[in-house]
C-alpha positions in Angstrom: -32.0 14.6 67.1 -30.9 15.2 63.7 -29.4 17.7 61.9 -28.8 19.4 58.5 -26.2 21.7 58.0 -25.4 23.7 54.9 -23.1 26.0 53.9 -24.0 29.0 51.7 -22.3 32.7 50.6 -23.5 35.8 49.3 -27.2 36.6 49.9 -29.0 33.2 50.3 -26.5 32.3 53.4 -27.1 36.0 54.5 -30.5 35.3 54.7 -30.0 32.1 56.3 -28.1 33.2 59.1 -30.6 35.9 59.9 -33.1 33.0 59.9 -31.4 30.7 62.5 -30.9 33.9 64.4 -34.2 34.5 64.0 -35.4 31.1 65.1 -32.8 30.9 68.2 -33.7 33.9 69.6 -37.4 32.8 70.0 -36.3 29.3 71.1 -34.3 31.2 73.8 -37.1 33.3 74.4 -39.7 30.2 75.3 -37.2 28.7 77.2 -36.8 31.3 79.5 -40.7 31.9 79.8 -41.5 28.1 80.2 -38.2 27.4 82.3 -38.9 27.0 86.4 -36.1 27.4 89.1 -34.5 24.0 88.4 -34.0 24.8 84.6 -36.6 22.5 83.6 -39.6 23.5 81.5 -42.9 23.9 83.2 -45.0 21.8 81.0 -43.2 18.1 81.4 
């Protein structure tokens, strides 16, 4: 897995964050709709 962080202020890394946030809370969201009792996803 790789990863690219950057670091921005004022309104583009407002917008950013929102973004991730955005993004995480509909990877969170799958995750817990695809997820069975042992915490694995359903489709593997």
């Amino acid at each position: 897995m790789v990863f690219d962080v950057q670091l921005l202020d004022g309104p583009e890394g407002e917008a950013l964050a929102q973004q991730q946030a955005r993004v995480l809370r509909e990877v969170t969201e799958w995750l817990a709709q695809n997820s069975s009792a042992s915490g694995r996803t359903t489709n593997q």
